[in-house]
N, C-alpha and C positions, 0 to 999 in steps of 0.2 A: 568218445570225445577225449581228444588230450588235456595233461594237465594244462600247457599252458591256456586253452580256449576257455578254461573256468573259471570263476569269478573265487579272488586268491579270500581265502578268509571263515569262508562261511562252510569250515570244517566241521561234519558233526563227527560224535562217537562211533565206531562202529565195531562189530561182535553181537553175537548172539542173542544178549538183553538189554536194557539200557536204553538210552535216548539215542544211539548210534541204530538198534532194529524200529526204532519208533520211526528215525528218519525213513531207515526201506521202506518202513509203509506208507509215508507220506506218499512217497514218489511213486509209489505203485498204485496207491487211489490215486493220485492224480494223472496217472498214464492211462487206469480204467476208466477215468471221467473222459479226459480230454488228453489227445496226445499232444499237442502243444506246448500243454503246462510241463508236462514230463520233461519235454527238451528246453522250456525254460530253468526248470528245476537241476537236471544237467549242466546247464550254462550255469548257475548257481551253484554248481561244486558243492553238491551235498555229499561227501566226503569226509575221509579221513585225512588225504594225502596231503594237506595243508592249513597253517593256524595264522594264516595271516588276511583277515577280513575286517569287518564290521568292527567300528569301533570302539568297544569297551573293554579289551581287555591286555598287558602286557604281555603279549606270546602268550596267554594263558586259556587252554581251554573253555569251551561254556561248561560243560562239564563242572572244574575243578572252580570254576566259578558260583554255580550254582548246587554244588554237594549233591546232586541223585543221585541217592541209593537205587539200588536194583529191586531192591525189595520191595519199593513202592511201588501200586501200580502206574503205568507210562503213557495212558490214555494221555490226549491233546489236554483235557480238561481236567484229569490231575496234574499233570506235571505244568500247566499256566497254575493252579491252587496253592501249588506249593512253593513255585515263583511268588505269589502275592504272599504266602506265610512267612518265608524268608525274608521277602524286603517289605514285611508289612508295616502298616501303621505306625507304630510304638516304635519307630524310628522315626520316625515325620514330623515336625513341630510346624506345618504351616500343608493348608490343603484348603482348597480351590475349587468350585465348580462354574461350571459354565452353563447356564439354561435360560427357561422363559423370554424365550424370542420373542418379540413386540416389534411389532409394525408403525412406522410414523410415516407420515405422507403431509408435506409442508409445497409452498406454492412451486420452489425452484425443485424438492428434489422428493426421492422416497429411500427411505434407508429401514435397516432393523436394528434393532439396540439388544443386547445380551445382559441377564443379568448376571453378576459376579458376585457372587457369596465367598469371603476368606473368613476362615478359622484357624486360629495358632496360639503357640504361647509365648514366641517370643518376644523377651523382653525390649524390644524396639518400636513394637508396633503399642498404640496407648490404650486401645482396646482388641478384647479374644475375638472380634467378630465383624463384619464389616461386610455389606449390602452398595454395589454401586450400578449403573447401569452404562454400557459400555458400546462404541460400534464399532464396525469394521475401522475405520479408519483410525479409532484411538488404538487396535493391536498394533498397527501398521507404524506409527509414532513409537511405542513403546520399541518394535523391533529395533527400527533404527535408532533409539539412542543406544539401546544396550551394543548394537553393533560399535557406535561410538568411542562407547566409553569402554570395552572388552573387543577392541578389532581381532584380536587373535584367537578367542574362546569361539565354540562353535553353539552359533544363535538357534534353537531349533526354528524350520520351515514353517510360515503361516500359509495357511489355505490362499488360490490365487484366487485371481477377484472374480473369476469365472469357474466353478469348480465342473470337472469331467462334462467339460466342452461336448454338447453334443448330445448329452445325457440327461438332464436337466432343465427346467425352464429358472432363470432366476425368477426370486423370491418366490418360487411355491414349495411347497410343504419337505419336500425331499430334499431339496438345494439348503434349505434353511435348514436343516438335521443336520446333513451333511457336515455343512460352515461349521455350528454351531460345536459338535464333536471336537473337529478339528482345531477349531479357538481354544476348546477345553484341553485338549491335548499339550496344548502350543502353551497353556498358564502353569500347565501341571508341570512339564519340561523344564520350564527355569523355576520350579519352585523346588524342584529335586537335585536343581544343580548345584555344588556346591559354591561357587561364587555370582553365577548371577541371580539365586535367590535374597540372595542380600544388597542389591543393585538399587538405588535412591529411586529413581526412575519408579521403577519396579514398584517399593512401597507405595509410591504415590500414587501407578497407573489404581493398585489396589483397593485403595484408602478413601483418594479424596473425591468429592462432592467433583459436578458437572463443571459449576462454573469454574472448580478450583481448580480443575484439572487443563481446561481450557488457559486457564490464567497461566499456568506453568508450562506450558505447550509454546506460549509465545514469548517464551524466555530462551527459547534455543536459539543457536548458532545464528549469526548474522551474516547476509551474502558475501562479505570483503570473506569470515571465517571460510565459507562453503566453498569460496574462489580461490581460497589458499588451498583448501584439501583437493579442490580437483588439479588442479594444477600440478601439487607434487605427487598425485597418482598419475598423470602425466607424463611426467618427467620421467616416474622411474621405470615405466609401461617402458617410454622412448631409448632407455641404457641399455634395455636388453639384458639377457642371461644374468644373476648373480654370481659373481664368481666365486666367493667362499660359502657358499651355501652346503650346509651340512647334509651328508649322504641320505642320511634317515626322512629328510623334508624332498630329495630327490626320487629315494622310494613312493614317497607318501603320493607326491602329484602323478608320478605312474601307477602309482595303485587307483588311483582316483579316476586316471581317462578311461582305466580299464572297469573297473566298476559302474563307471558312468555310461559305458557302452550296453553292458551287460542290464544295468537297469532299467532302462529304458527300453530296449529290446520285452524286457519279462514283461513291463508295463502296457508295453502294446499287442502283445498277447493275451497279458488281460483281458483289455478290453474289446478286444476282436472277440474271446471265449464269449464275453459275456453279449455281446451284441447278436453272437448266433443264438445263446440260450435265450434270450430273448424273444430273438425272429421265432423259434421254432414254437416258444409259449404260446404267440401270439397266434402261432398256424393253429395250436390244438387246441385253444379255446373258440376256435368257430368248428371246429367238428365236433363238439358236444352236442349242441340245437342241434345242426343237421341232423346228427342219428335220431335225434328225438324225434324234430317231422317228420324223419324219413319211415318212424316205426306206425307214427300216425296211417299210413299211406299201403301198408305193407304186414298184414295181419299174421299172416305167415309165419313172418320171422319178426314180430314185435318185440317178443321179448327181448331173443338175441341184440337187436337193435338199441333195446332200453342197454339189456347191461353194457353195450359196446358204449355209450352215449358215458353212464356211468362211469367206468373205466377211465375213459380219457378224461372225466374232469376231475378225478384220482390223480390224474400222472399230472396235469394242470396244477396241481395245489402240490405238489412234489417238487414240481421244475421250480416252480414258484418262490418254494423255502431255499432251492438251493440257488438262485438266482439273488433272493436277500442274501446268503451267506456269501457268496464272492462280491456283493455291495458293499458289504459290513466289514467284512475281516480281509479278505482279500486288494481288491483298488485302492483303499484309502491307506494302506502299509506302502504299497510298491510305490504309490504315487511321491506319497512323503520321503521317501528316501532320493525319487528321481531329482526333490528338490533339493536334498539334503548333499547330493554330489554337485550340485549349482554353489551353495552357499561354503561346501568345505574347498573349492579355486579357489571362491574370494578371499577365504580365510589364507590360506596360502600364497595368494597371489598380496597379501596384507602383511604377510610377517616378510614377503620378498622384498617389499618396499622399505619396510625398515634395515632389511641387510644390505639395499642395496644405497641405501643413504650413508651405513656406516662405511661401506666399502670405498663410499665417492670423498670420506672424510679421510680418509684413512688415502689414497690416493692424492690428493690436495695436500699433506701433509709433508708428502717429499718435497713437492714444488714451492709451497710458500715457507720460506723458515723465517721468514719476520713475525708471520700469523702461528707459530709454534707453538705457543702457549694454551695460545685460543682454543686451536685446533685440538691440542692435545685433551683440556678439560672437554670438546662437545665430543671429541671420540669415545671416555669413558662414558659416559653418561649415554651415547649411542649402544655401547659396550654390553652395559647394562640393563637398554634396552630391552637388546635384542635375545638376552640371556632371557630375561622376564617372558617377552612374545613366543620365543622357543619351549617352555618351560611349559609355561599357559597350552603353546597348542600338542604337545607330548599328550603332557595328562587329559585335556578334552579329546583326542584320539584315542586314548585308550577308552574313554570312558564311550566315546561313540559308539566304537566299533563291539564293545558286550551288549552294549542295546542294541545294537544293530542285528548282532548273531540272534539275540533273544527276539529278536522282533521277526526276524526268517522265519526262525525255528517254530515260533508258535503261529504264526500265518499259517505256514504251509503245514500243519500239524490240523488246523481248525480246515481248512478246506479238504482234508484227506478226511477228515472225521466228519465232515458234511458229505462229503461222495458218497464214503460207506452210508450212512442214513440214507440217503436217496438210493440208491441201488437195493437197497434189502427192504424200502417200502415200495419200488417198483416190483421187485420178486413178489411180496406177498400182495400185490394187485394182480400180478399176471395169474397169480396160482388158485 
């Protein structure tokens, strides 16, 4: 595969120890699993030949990012250990969990509520602790104001309202895990980020009581406000191309279709993988009974039959774990990112609109010289802007794309370390 066909970014280390031979093995159990994933994992540019990806980091290595030594061991599961010791705790002044789903069934609807447990020390909030219960639709509020009030920061992905379409029944036991993870991911995300953990909204969605929170929900924008925003998204939609827009936001939106190509692609390989491991579970747990009645019937060769009967339901609880593991670690990474190249156009297509407001001021400026003055104070102030939205979405680029690398790295690290387990418990059943 040439470089250009790979996904620019998602450069690992490579050489003979290191996180650069951790990646060959990734790709190698997952070539031995499924060839698939291997050619997704190629479209993924698990390489050296380039550091322009995911984004969290400036031109900067994961590597020099995250300081492994060689000397440690490189297993999937040390090197995600020493990621959480590095950015552990004792950095964190505010942590989040997301659990005890609860079912409510009322005459018009049936929804489930999450509970949210915060713990912190920051002096802002009036107490270290705080218990609320939360739904679907209050993350969904919370998204969109921070979208609001931060159009150029990049919002992490909430779960959509139907997750792994196909796969699922809503509200049974798995759909609600699933959500539920995902919600806890999406609290912990802006509690790690440096500006919209500190976001009003935010405190609030945290903090207050049902009705309180209801109360402050119906304080948002008003339709004449909402009819204003859509309109000047509109407008600038209608101008077409920016024309002083800075080369690096030019990179960015091509780094972004091609990324956005490549993700989605891995993503539907995913879940094709998983639909055949699946199918084929489903084949061998009806040939377990068989052999068993079939030894009933067949004195002969009973035993042989018991152990053949046994055997398969060995490989059954094998396929099994490794079918949890691409449920767990695998779909719910790829997926969140296929959202996360949806949400980082609009972020871009949001800092366009501001440039291209200054550009239309800045234009207007030749033609009206009665309006000079005017014109002149809303261009600096557009100026300034647009310096802020550009600033904003640099550093949440960078900061994307190292979680982004870190988030490959250790997927495709946790499913290569699930293959090996299943392959060397299928050996010691065959032997």
């Amino acid at each position: 595969m040439d470089t250009e066909s790979r996904l620019p970014g998602l450069a690992l280390p490579a050489g003979g120890e290191g996180p650069g031979a951790d990646s060959r093995l990734a790709a190698g159990a997952l070539g031995t699993a499924q060839g698939p994933l291997l050619a997704a994992a190629e479209v993924l540019a698990l390489d050296d030949e380039e550091d322009d990806l995911e984004v969290f980091s400036k031109d900067t290595s994961l590597t020099e990012v995250n300081s492994f030594s060689p000397s440690v061991p490189i297993s999937p599961s040390s090197m995600i250990n020493q990621y959480k010791f590095e950015d552990g705790p004792e950095l964190r002044d505010l942590f989040i969990t997301v659990d005890d789903p609860e079912s409510h069934i009322t005459a018009i609807e049936t929804f489930i509520t999450y509970r949210v447990v915060t713990k912190t020390t920051r002096g802002e909030f009036d107490s270290s602790e705080y218990e609320v219960r939360r739904r679907y639709q209050d993350f969904i509020w919370l998204k969109s104001k921070l979208e609001e009030a931060h159009p150029t920061l990049i919002i992490p992905p909430l779960p959509e309202k139907f997750i792994i379409r196909g796969m699922v029944e809503r509200f049974s036991d798995e759909f609600i895990e699933t959500r539920r993870k995902a919600l806890h991911k999406f609290l912990n995300r802006i509690a790690d980020h440096p500006t919209l953990s500190f976001n009003e909204d935010f405190k609030i969605f945290l903090t207050a009581q049902a009705w309180e929170l209801s109360s402050h929900k119906k304080q948002g924008p008003g339709l004449l406000s909402r009819m204003g925003q859509t309109v000047r998204a509109v407008a600038s939609s209608v101008r077409g191309a920016v024309k002083n827009r800075p080369e690096m936001f030019t990179e960015m939106n091509n780094y972004l279709e091609t990324f956005s190509q490549k993700i989605n692609l891995l993503d539907k390989i995913a879940h094709r993988i998983y639909k055949e491991e699946r199918d084929y579970f489903s084949e061998m747990k009806e040939y377990g009974p068989i052999h068993t009645l079939w030894s009933a019937s067949e004195e002969d060769i009973a035993d042989a039959l018991k152990g053949l009967a046994g055997c398969i339901e060995r490989c059954c609880r094998a396929t099994e774990r490794r079918m949890a593991g691409l449920s767990e670690h695998l779909l719910p990474i790829l997926h969140e990112y296929v959202l996360y190249s949806e949400i980082l156009m609009g972020v871009l297509k949001r800092r366009d609109q501001i440039q291209g407001e200054l550009d239309s001021k800045v234009d207007a400026l030749g033609s009206k010289k009665p309006e000079k003055d005017v014109l002149s104070e809303e261009i600096g102030k557009l100026e300034d802007k647009v310096e802020r939205a550009n600033n904003a979405l640099k550093a949440d680029w960078d900061r994307w794309k190292q979680n982004m690398q870190w988030d490959m790295r250790s997927t495709f690290m946790n499913v290569a370390e699930n293959n090996l387990r299943y392959y060397e418990e299928f050996g010691n059943i065959l032997l």
